[in-house]
C-alpha positions as CSV (number, residue, x, y, z in Angstrom):
1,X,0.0,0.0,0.0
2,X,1.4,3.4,-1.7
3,X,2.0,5.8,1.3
4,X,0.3,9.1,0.0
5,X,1.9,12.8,1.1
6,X,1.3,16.5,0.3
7,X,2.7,18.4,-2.1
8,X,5.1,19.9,0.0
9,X,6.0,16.8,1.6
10,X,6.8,15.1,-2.2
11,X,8.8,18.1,-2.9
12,X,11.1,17.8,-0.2
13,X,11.6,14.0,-0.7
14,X,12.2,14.4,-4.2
15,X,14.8,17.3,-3.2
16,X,16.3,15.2,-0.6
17,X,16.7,12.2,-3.6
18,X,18.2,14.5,-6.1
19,X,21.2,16.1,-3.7
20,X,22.4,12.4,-2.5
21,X,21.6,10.2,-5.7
22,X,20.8,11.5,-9.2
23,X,20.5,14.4,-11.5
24,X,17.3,17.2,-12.0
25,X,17.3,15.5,-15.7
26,X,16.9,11.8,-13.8
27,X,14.3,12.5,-11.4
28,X,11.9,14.3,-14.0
29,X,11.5,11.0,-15.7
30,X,10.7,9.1,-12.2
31,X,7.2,8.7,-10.9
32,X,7.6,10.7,-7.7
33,X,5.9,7.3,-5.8
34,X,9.0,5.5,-6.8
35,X,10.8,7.9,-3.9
36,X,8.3,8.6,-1.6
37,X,9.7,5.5,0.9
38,X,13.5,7.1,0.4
39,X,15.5,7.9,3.6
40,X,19.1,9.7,2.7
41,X,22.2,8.0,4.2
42,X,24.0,9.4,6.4
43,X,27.9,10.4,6.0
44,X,29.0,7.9,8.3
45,X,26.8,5.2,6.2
46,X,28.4,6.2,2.9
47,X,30.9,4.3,0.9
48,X,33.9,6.2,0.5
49,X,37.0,4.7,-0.9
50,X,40.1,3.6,1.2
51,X,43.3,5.4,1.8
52,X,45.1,2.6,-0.4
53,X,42.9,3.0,-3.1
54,X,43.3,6.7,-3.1
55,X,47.4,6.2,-3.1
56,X,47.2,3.2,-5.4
57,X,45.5,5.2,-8.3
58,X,47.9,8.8,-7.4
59,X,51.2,6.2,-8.2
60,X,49.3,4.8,-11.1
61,X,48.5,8.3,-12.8
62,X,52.0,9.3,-12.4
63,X,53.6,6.4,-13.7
64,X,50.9,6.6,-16.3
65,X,52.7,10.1,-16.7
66,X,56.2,8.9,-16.9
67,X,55.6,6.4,-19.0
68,X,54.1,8.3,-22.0
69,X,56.6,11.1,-21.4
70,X,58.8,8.4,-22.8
71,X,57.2,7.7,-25.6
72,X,56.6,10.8,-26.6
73,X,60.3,11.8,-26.4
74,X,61.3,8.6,-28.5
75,X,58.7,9.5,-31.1
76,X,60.1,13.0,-31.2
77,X,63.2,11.7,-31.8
78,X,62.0,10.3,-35.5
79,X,62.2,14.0,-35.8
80,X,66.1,14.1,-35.7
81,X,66.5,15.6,-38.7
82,X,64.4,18.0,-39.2
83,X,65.1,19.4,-35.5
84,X,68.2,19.8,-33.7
85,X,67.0,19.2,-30.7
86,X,64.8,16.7,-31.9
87,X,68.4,14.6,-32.7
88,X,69.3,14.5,-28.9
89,X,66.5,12.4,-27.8
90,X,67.8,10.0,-30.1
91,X,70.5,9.4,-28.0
92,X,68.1,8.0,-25.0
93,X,66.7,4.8,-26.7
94,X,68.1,2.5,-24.1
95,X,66.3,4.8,-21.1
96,X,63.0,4.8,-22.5
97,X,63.2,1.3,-23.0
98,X,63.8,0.6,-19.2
99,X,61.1,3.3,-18.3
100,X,58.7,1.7,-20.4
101,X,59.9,-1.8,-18.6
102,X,59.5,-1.0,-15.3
103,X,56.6,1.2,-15.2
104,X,54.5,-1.3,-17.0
105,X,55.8,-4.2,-14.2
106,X,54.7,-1.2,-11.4
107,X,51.4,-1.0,-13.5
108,X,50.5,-4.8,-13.6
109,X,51.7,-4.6,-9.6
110,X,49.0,-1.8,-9.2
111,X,46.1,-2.6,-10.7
112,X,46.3,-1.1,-14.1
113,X,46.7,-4.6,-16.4
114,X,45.8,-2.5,-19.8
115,X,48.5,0.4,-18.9
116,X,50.9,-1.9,-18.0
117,X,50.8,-4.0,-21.2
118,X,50.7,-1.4,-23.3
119,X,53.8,0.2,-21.5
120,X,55.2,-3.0,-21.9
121,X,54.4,-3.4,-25.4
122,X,56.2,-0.2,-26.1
123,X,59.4,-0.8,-24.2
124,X,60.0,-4.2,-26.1
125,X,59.5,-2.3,-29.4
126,X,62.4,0.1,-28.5
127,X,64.2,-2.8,-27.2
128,X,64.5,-4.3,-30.6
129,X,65.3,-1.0,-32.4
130,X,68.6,-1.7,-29.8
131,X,69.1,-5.4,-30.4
132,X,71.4,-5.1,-33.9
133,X,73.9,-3.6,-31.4
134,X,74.0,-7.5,-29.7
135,X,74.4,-9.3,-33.5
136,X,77.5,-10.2,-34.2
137,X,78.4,-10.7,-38.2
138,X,79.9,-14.4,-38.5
139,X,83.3,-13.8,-39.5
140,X,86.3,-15.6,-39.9
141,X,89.3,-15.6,-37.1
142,X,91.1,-13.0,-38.2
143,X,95.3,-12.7,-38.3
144,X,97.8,-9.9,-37.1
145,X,95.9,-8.7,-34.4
146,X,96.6,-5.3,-32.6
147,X,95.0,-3.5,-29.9
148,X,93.9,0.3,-30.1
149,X,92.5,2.4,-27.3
150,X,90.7,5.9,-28.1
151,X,90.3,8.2,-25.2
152,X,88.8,12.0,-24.6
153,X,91.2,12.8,-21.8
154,X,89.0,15.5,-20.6
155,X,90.6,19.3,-20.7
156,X,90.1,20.0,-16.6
157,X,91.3,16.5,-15.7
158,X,94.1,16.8,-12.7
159,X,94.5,13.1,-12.9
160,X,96.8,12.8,-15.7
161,X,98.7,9.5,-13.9
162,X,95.7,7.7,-14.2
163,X,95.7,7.6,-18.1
164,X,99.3,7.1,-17.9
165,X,98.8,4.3,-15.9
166,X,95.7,2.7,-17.7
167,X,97.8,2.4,-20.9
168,X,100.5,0.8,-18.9
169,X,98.0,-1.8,-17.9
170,X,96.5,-2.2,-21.2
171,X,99.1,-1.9,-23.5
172,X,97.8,-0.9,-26.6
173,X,99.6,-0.5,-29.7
174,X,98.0,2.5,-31.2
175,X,96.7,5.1,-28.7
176,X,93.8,8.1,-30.5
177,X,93.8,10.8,-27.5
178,X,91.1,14.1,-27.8
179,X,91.1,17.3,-25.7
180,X,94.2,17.3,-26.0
181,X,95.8,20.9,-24.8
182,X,99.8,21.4,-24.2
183,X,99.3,20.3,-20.7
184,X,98.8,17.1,-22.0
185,X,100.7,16.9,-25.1
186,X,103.8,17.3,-22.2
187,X,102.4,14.4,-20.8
188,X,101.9,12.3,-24.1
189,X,105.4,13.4,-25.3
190,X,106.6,11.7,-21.8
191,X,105.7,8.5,-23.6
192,X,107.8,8.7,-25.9
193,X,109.7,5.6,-24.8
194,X,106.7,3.1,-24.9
195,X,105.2,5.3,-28.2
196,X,107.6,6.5,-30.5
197,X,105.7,7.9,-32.9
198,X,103.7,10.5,-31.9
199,X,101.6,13.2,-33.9
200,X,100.0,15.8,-31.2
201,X,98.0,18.5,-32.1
202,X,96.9,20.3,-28.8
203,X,94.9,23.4,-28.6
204,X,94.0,25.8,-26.7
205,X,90.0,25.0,-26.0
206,X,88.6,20.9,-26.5
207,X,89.3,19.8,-30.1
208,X,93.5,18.8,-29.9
209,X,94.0,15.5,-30.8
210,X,97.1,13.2,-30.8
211,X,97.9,9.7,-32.4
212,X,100.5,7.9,-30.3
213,X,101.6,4.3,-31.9
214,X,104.6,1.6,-31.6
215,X,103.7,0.6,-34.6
216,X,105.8,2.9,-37.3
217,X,103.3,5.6,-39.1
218,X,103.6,6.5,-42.8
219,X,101.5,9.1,-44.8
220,X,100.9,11.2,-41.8
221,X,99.0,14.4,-42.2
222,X,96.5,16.4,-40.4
223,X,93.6,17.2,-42.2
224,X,90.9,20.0,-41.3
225,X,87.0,19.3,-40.3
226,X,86.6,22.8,-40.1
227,X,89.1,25.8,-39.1
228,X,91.0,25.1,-36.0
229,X,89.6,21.5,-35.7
230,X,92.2,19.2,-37.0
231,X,91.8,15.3,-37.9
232,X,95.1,13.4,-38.0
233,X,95.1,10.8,-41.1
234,X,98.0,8.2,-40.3
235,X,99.2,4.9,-42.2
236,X,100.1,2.1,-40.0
237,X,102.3,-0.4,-40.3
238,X,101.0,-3.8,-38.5
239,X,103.6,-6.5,-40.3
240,X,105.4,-6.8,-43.4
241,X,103.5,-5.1,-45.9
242,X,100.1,-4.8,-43.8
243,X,98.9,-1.3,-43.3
244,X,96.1,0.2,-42.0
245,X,94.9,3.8,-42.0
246,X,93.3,5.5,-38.6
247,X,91.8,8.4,-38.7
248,X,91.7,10.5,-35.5
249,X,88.7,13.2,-34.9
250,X,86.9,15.1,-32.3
251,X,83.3,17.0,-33.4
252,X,82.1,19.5,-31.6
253,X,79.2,18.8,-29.4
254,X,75.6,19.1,-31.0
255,X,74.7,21.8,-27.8
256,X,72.6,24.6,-29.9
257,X,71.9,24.8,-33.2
258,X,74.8,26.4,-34.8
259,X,77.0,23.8,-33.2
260,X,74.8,21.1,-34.6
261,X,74.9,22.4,-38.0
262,X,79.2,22.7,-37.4
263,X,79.0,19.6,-36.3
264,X,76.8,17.3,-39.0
265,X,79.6,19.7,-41.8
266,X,82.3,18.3,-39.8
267,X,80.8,14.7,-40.1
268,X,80.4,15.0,-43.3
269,X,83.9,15.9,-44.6
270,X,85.2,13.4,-41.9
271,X,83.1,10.7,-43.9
272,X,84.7,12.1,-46.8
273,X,88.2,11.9,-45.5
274,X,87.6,8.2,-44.4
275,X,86.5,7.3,-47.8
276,X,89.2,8.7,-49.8
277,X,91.7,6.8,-47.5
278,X,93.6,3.8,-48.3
279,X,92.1,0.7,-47.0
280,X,91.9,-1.1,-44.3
281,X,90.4,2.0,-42.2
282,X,90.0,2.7,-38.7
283,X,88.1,6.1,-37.5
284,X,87.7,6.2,-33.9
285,X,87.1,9.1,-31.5
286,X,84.5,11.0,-30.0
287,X,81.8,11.9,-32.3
288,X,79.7,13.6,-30.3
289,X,76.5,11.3,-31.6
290,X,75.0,8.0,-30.9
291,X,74.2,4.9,-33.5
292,X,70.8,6.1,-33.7
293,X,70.9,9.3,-34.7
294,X,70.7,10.1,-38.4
295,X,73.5,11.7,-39.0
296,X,75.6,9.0,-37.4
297,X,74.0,6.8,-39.9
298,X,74.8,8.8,-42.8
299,X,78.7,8.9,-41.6
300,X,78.6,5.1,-42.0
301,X,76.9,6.1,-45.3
302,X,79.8,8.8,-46.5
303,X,82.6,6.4,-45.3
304,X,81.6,3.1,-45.9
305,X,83.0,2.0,-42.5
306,X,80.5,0.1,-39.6
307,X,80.1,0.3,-36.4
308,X,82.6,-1.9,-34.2
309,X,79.9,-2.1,-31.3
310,X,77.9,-4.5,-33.2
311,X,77.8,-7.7,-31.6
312,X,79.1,-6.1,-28.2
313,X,76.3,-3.9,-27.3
314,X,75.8,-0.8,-26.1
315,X,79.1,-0.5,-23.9
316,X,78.0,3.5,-23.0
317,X,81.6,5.9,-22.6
318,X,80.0,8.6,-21.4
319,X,79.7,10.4,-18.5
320,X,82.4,8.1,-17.0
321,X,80.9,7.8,-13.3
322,X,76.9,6.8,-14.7
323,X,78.5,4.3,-17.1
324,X,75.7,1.6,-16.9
325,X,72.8,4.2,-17.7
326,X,75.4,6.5,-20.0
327,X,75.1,6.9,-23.6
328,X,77.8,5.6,-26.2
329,X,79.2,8.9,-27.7
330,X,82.8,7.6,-28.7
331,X,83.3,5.3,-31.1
332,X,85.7,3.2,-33.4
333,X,84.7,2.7,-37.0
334,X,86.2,0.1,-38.8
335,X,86.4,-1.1,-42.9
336,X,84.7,-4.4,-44.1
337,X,89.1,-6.0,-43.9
338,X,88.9,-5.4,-40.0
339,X,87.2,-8.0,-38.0
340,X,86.7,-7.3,-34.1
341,X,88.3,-9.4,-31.8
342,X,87.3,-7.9,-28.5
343,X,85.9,-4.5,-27.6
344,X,85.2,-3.0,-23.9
345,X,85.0,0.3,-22.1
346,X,87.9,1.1,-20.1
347,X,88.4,2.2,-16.3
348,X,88.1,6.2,-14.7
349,X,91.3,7.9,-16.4
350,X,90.0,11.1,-14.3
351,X,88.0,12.4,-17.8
352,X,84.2,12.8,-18.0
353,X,85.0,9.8,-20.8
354,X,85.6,6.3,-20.8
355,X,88.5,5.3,-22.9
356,X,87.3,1.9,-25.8
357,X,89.7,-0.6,-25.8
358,X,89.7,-2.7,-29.3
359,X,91.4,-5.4,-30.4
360,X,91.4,-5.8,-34.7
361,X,92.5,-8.4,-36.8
362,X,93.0,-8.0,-40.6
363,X,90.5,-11.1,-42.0
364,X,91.7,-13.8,-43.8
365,X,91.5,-13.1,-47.2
């Protein structure tokens, strides 16, 4: 039996029913009877969501946040060349890849399963974008083998016994030094004894460089990338009649846009350089790039060299104390007669670098 009330009575109930439970637009399609037996909850009865819940969804948003601020900054990246700044986020890939990782894992751990497999999902797809750099080209075991180490000594570094020391250890037999100022080409002509021939060009500001070798050098010149920004071009001898060329070079760093223009010219006639040269070819030093920007891939176009990392990984040089989650800026370059024996990232020499430690071989032919 249908309780029956007065018109103001109905029009507070129906009031009452519209603050706690529905819209004005709701309640004008209910029969007003549907209500009359209503009775608003109080706050205390209410259903209000836990503290947990509440900080469970806050962590979710933001790694949510995270997560797509690393996408968004690799797909930028596809930008690279038509934006400078666009080409540094290139340099990241392996970062966004663990982001990606570990924020979908914290999404699946709180609560989110279609975030965290999409996050997921996206990290594995940069992942494989990396994996050429873990292929190794089956080659055969190469003969006269000989180690080279390439190093950006670092202008400000007070340390300069610890290089000294690191080659003792290592032992290399060609030695491709940047940053190279007069302080240190003192220093370099101090090893005279263990490297006879030496060519040192130091200047003033970042961009000296120096070839130190046991092995004899023939053909030695030093070549420009741009004014004031010399490349040393050297012939080795490695045995009896087998000689390579390296090729020596320091970029300047992409850090606005005019530098980033200097630098992709200076790329480019260094490409050039390296393919006019006599073959086999070495280029190593710090290029100021990574292997997945652009214009590193059109140096390997220019000079018909490849990357030595390949089938090593990723072996980051820079900065020298975040190594593991650093980016690989310095390289060694090597022609299709080179196979590589071993590569690996040396110790702290007291630079903002980590020196590469190579071991060639000439391939059977």
């Amino acid at each position: 039996m249908k309780t029956r009330l007065g018109p103001a009575r109905r029009e507070e109930a129906v009031d009452t029913f519209v603050r706690y439970t529905a819209t004005p637009a709701a309640v004008s399609r209910l029969d007003c009877s549907t209500i009359l037996d209503f009775k608003p909850m109080s706050d205390s009865a209410r259903v209000r969501p836990s503290a947990s819940s509440v900080w469970l969804a806050g962590v979710s948003s933001s790694i949510c946040v995270v997560a797509g601020g690393a996408v968004a900054a690799f797909l930028l990246g596809l930008c690279a060349s038509d934006f400078w700044i666009c080409e540094l986020l290139t340099h990241f890939r392996v970062h966004y890849a663990l982001v990606l990782l570990a924020a979908g894992g914290l999404l699946l751990v709180c609560g989110g399963p279609k975030r965290g497999i999409a996050a997921v999902g996206a990290g594995l797809c940069i992942s494989a974008t990396l994996a050429p750099l873990y292929w190794s080209p089956a080659e055969s075991p190469p003969i006269m083998k000989w180690r080279l180490v390439s190093a950006n000594l670092f202008v400000g570094n007070q340390q300069p016994e610890k290089f000294v020391s690191f080659l003792e250890e290592s032992r290399p037999d060609v030695v491709v030094c940047l940053e190279v100022t007069s302080k240190w080409a003192a220093v370099l002509d101090g090893l005279q004894t263990q490297y006879p021939h030496q060519v040192i060009e130091p200047r003033r500001g970042a961009f000296g460089v120096a070839l130190l070798s046991r092995l004899p050098l023939s053909d030695v010149r030093v070549e420009q990338a741009s004014p004031d920004h010399p490349v040393i071009v050297a012939s080795i001898k490695i045995s009896g009649d087998d000689v390579a060329t390296v090729v020596a070079v320091h970029p300047v760093p992409p850090v606005a846009p005019d530098w980033t223009a200097l630098r992709n010219q200076q790329l480019e006639r260094i490409g050039q350089l390296a393919s006019d040269c006599k073959r086999p070819v070495v280029l190593a030093g710090d290029l100021n790039t990574t292997s997945w920007s652009p214009v590193f891939a059109e140096l390997l176009n220019t000079s018909g060299l490849r990357d030595s990392r390949a089938g090593f990984g990723i072996q980051a040089s820079w900065p020298s104390g975040l190594v593991p989650l650093g980016i690989p800026i310095d390289h060694v370059l090597i022609s299709s007669e080179l196979a590589v024996v071993r590569r690996w990232i040396g110790p702290d020499v007291g630079a903002d670098h980590r020196p590469i430690v190579i071991d060639l071989g000439l391939k059977n032919p």
